[in-house]
LOBA-866069 format. One record per residue: x negated, z negated, y negated of N, C-alpha, C, O in turn; residue in one letter. Coordinates in steps of 0.2 Angstrom, whole numbers. Each point is the difference from the previous one (the first is absolute). Example, Ala and Ser with C-alpha at 12.3 -4.5 7.8 and 13.67 -1.06 7.14 Angstrom:
-66,-39,28,4,0,-6,-4,0,-6,-5,-3,1,A
7,7,-6,-4,-1,-6,4,-3,-5,-3,-1,-6,S
END
This chain:
-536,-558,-318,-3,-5,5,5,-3,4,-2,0,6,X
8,-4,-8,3,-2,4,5,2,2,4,-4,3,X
0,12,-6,4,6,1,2,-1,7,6,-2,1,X
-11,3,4,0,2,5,6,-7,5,5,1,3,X
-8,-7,-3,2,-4,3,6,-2,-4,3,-4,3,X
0,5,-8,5,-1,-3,7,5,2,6,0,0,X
-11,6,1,7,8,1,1,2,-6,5,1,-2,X
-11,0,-1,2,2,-7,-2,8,-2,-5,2,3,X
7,1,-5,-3,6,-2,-3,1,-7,-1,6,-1,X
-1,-11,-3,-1,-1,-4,0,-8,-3,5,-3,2,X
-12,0,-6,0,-5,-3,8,0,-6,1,3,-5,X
3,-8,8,6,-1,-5,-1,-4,-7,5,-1,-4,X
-11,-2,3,0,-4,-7,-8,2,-3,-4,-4,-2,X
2,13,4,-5,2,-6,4,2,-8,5,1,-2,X
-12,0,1,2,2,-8,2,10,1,-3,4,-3,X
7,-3,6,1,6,1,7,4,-5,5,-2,-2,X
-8,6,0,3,3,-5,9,6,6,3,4,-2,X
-4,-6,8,3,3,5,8,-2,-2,3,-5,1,X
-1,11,-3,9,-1,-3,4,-3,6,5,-2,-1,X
-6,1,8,4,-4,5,-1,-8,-2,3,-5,2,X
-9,4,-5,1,-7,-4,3,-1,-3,3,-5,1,X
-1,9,-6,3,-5,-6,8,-3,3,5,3,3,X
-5,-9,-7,5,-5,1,5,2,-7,-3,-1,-5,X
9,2,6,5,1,-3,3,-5,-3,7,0,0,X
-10,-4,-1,3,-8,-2,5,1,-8,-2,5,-4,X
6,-8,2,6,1,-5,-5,0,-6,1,5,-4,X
-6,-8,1,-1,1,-4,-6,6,-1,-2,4,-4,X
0,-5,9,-5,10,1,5,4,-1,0,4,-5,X
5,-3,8,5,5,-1,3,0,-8,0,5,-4,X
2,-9,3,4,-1,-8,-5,2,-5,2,3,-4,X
-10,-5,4,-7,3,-2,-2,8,0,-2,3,-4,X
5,1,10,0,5,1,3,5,-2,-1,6,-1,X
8,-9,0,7,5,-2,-5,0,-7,-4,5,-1,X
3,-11,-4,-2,3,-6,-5,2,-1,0,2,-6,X
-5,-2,8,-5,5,0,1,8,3,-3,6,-2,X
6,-7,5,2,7,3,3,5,-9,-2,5,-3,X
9,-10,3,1,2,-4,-3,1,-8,3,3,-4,X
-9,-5,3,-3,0,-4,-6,6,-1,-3,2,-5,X
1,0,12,-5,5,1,5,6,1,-2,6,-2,X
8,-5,5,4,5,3,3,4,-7,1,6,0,X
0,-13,-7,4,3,-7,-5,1,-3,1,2,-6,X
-8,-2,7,-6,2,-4,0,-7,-7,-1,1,-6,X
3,-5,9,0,-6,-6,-9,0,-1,-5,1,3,X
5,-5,-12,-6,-2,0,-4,-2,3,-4,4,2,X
4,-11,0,-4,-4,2,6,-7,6,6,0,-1,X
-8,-3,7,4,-6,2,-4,-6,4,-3,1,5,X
4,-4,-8,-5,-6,3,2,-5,8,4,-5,-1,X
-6,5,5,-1,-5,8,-6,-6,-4,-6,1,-2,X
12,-7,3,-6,-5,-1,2,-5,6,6,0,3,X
-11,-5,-3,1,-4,6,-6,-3,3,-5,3,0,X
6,-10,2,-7,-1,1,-3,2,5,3,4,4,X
-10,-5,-3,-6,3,4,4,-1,7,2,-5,2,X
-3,11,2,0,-1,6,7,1,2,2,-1,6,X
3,3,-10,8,1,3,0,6,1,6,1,2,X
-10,5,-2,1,7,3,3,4,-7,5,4,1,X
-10,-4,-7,1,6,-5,-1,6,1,3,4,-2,X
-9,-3,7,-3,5,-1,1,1,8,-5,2,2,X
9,-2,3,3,2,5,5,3,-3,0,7,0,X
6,-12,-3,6,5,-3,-1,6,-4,4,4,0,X
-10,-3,-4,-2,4,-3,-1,8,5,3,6,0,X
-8,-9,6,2,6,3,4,3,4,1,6,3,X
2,-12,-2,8,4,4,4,3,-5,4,4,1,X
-4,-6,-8,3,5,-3,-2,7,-1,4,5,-3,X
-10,-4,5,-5,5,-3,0,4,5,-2,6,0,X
4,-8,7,3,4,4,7,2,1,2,3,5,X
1,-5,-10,8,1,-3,0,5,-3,6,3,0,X
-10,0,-5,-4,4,-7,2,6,4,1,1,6,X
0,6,-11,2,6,1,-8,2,-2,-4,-4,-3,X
2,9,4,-4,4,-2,-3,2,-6,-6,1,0,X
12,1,-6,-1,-2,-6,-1,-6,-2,0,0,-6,X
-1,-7,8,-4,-4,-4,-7,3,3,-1,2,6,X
-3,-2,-12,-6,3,0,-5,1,-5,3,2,-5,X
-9,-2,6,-3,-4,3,2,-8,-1,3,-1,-5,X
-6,-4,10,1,-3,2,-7,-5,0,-4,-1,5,X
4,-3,-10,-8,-7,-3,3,-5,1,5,-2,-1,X
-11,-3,7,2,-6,-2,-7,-1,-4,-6,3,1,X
7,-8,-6,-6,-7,-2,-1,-5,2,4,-5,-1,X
-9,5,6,1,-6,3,-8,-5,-4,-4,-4,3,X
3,6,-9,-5,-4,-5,3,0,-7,-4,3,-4,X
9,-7,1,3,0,-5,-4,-3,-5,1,1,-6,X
-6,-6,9,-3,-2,-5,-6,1,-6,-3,-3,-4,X
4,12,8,-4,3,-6,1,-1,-8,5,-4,-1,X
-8,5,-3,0,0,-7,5,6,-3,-3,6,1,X
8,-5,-4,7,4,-2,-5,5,0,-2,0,6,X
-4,4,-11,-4,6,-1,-2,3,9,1,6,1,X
-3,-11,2,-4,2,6,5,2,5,-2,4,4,X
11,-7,-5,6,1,4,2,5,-1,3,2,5,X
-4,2,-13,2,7,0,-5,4,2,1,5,2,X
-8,-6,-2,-3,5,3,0,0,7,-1,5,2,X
2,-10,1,1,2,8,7,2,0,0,7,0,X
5,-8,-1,7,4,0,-3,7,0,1,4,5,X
-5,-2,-12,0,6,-3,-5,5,8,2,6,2,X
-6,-10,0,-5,3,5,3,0,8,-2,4,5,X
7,-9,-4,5,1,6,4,6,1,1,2,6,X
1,0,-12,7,6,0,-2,4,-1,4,5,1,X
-11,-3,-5,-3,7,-1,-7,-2,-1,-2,-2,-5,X
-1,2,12,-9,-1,3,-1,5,-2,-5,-3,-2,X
5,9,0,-4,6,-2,0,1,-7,-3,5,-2,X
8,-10,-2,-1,0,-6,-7,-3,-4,-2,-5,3,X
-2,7,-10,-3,-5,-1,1,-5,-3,5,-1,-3,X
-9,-4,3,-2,-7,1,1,0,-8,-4,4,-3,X
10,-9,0,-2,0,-7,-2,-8,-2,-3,-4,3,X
5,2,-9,-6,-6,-3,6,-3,-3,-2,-6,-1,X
8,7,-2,2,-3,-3,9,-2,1,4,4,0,X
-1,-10,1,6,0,4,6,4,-5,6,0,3,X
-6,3,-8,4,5,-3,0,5,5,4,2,4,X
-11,2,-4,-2,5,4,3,0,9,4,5,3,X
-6,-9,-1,3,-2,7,7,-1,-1,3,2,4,X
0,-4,-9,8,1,-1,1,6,-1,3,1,5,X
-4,4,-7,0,5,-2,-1,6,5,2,6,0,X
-6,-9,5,0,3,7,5,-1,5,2,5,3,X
-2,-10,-3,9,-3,4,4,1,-2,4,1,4,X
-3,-1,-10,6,5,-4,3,9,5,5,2,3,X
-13,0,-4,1,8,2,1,0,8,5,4,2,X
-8,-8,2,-2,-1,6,9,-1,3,4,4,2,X
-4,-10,-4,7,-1,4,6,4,-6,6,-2,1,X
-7,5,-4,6,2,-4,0,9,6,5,2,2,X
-12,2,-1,0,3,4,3,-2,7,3,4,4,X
-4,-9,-4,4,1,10,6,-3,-5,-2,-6,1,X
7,5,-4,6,-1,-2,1,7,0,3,2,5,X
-6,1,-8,5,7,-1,-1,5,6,3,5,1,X
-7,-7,4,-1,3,5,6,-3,8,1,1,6,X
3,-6,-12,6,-3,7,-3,-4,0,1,-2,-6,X
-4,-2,8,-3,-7,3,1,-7,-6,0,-1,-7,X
0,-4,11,-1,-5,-4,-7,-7,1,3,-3,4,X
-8,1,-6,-4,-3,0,4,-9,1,4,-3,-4,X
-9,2,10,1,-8,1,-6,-3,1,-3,2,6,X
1,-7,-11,-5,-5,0,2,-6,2,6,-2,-2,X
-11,-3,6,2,-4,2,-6,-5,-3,-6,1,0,X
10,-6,-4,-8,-5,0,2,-7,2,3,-4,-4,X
-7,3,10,-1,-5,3,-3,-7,-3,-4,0,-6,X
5,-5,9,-2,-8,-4,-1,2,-9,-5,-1,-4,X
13,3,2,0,1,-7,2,-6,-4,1,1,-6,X
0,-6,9,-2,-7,-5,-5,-1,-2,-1,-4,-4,X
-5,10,7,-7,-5,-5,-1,7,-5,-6,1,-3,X
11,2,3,1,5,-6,-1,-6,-8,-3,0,-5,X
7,-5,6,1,-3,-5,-6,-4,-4,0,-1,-6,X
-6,0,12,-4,-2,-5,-5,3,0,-5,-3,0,X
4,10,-1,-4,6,-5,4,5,-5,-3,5,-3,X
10,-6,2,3,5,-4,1,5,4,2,6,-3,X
-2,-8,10,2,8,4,8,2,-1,3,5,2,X
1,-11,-7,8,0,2,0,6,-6,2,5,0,X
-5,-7,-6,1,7,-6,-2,7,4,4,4,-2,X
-8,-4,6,-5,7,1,8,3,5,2,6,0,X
1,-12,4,5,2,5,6,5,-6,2,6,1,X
0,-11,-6,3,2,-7,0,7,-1,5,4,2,X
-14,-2,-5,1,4,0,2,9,4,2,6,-2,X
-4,-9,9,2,7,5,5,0,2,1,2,6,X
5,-5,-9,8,-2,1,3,7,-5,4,4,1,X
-9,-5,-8,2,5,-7,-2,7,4,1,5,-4,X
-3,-4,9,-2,8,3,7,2,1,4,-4,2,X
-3,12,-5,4,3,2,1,6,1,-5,3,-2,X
10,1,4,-1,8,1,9,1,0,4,-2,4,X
-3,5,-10,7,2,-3,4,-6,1,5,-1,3,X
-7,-4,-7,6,-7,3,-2,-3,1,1,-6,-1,X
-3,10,7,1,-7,7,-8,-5,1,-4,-1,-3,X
5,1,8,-7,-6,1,-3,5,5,4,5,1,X
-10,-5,1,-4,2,5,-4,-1,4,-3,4,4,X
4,-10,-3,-1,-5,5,3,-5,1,2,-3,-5,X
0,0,10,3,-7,2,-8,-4,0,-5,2,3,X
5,-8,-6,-4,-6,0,2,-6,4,3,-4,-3,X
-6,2,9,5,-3,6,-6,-7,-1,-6,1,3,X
8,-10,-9,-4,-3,1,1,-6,7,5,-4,1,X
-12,3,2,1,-4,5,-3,-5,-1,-6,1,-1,X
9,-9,-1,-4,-6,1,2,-5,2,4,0,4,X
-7,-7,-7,4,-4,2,5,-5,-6,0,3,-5,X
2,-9,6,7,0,-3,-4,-2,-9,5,1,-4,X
-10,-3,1,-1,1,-5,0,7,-5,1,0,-6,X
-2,6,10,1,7,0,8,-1,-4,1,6,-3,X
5,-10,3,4,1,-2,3,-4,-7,4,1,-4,X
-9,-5,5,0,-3,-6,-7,1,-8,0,-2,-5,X
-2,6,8,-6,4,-3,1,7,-5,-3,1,-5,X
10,2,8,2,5,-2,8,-2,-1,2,5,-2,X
0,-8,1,4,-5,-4,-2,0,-8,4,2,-4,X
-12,-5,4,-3,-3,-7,0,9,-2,-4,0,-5,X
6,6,7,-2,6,-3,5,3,-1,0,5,3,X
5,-5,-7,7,3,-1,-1,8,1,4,4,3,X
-9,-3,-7,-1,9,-1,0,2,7,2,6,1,X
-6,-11,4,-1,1,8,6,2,4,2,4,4,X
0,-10,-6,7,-2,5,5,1,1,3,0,5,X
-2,3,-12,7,6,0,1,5,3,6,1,2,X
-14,4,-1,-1,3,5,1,2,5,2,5,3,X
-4,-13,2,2,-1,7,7,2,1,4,-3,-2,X
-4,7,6,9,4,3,3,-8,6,6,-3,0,X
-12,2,3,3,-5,5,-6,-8,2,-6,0,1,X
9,-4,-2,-7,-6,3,3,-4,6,5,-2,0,X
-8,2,4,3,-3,9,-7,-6,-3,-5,-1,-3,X
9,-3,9,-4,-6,1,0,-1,8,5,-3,2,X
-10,3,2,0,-2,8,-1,-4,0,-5,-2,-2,X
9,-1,5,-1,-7,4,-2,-2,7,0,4,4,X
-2,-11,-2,-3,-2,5,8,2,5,6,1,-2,X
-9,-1,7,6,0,9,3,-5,0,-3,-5,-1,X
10,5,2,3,-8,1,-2,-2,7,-4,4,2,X
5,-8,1,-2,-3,7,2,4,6,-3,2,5,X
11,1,-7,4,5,5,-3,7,-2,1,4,4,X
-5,0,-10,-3,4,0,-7,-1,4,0,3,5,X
-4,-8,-6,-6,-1,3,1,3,7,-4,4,2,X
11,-9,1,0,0,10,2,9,-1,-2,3,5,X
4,2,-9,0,4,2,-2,5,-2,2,5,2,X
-7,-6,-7,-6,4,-1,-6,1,5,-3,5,0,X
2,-11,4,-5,0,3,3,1,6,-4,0,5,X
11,2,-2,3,4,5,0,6,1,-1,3,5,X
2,-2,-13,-2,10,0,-4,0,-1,0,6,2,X
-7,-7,-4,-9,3,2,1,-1,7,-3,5,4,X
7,-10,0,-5,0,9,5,4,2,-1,1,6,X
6,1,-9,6,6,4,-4,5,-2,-1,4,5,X
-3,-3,-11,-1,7,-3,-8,-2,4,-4,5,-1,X
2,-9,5,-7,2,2,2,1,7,-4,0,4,X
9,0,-3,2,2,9,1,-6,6,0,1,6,X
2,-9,-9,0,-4,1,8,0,3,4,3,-3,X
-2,-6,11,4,1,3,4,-5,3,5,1,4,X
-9,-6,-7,3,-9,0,-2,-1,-6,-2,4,-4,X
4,-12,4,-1,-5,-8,-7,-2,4,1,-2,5,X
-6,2,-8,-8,-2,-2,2,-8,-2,-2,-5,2,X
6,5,-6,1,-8,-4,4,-2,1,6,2,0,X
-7,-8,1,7,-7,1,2,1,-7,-4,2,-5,X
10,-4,5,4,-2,-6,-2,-5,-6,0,0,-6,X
-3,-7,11,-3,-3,-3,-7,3,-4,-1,-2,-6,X
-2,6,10,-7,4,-2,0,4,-8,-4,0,-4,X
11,3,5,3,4,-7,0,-3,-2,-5,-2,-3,X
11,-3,1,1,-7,-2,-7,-4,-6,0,-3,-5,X
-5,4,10,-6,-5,-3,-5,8,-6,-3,0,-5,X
5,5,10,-4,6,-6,3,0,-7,-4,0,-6,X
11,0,7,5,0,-8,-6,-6,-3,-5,1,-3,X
7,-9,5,-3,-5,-4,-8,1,-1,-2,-3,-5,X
-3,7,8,-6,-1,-2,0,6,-3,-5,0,-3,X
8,6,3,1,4,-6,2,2,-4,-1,6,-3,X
6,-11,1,5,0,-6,2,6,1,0,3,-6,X
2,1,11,3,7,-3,-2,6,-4,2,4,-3,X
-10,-7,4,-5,4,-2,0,5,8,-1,-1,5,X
2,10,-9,-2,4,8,-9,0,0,-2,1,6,X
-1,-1,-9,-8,1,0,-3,-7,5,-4,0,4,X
8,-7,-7,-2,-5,3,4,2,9,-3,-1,6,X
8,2,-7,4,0,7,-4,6,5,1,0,6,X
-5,5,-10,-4,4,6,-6,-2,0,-3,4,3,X
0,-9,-4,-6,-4,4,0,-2,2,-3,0,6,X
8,-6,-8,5,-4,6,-2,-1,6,-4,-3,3,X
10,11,-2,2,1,4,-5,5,6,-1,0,6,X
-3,5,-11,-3,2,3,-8,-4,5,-3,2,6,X
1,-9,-10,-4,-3,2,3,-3,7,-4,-2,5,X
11,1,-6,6,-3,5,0,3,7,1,-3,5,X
-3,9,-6,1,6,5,-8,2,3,-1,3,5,X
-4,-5,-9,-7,-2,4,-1,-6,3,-3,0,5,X
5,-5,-8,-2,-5,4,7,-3,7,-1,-4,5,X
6,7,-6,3,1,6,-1,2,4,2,-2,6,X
-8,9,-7,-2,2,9,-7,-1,0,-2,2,5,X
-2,-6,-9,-2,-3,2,-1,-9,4,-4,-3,3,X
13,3,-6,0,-5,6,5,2,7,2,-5,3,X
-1,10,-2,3,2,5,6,-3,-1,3,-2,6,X
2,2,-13,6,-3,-1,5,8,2,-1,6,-1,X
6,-10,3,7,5,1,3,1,-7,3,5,-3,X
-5,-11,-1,8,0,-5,-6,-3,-6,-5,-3,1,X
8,5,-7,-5,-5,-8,6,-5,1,6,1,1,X
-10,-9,-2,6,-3,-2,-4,-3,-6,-6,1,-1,X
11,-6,-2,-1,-4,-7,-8,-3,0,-4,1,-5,X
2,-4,8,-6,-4,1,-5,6,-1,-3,0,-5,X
3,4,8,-6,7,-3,-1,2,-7,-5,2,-4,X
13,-3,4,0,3,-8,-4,-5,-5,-5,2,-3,X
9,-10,3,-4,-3,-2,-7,-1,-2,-3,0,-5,X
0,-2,12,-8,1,0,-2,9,-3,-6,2,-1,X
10,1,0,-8,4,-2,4,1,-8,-4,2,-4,X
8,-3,2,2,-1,-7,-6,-7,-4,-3,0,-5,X
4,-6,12,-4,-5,-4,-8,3,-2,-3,0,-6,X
-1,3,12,-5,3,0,-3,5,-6,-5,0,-2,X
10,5,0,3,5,-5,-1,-4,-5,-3,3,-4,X
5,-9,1,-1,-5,-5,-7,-2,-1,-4,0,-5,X
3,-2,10,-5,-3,2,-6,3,-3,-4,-2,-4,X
4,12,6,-6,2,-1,-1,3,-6,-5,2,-3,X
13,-2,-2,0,4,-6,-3,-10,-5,-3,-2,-5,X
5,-1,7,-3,-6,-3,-7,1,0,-3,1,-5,X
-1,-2,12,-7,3,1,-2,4,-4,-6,3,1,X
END
């Protein structure tokens, strides 16, 4: 909508899965190497925790576009709060749809067993991703995870287990020792510092074809304070920042815009 009068080639602060977004900020990076290294050595299981809105499930897929081939196939869960029986039967009906439907979570173990121990022996290795897996903890999803850890095929594991949540997810699996040893690697993401925020939010409007600075200093300045360094808060921000700019026929966002729609943005989630 407002692309055009900006010189954009693209909306800079959508929910866009578009690898010229991602910000390589030192702790996505340092998050990265061990995830990488955890999916790359065919480790168990490794856990990305961090609060809501710092970009779990972005770095998730910039890694997954780092991924060779042989990881494969390749599940997210993005409904962890199933009940452990019902979490092995959809695993079970995700990885082999033309298998039938069985009734009991032995059985469904027992299908995942063959299923992914087959693509082990066929080269490949299976990666599961389960997202908002902090609310694993209050149905006993965290035994059920336990169990598909004990999958193997000659030794080895069969799958990598990749948990996504927020920072209680780390203290959840703490209280499970059986669990925790397992994890090969745990990252914790953290919010943007103030000098990440001014340049996270330089590389989306570089990465959308932006050819000047859109924002005063002071304007970054005020996005850092009303979004703690949160990037999901810094792209509404910002993106509302860049609507209501043309429609005021502004050259530049400065501090006072950010302000008023931050307060507004309060305002409505109070509403």
């Amino acid at each position: 909508m407002y692309e055009a009068y900006w010189q954009l080639a693209a909306r800079p602060f959508d929910h866009s899965a578009d690898a010229r977004f991602y910000y390589p900020g030192e702790s996505q990076q340092g998050a990265l190497l061990k995830l990488r290294y955890a999916v790359e050595m065919r480790q168990p299981a490794a856990l990305l925790a961090g609060p809501a809105g710092v970009g779990k499930t972005a770095l998730v897929q910039h890694l997954l576009r780092k991924c060779s081939d042989a990881l494969a196939p390749r599940l997210s869960i993005v409904y962890p709060q199933l009940p452990g029986d019902q979490l092995l039967s959809y695993l079970a009906a995700q990885l082999n749809p033309h298998a039938p439907r069985l009734s009991t979570p032995e059985q469904n173990l027992r299908q995942l067993e063959t299923t992914l121990g087959d693509n082990a022996r066929a080269g490949k290795h299976a990666l599961i991703l389960i997202d908002e897996a902090h609310l694993l903890a209050h149905n006993g999803g965290l035994e059920t995870v336990r169990l598909l850890l004990n999958l193997q095929c000659e030794g080895l594991p069969v799958a990598t287990l990749v948990l996504l949540g927020q920072t209680g997810l780390l203290v959840a699996v703490e209280r499970l020792p059986a669990l925790e040893e397992r994890i090969a690697v745990k990252c914790l993401l953290r919010r943007l510092t103030q000098t990440e925020t001014l340049a996270y939010v330089q590389h989306r409007l570089q990465a959308a074809g932006a050819t000047r600075p859109l924002f005063s200093d002071a304007a970054l300045e005020a996005v850092h304070q009303h979004s703690l360094g949160v990037p999901r808060r810094i792209n509404r921000l910002c993106d509302l920042a860049l609507l209501v700019g043309f429609a005021e026929e502004a050259t530049t966002i400065e501090a006072p815009q950010i302000d008023a729609i931050s307060e507004e943005l309060l305002t409505s989630t109070a509403d």
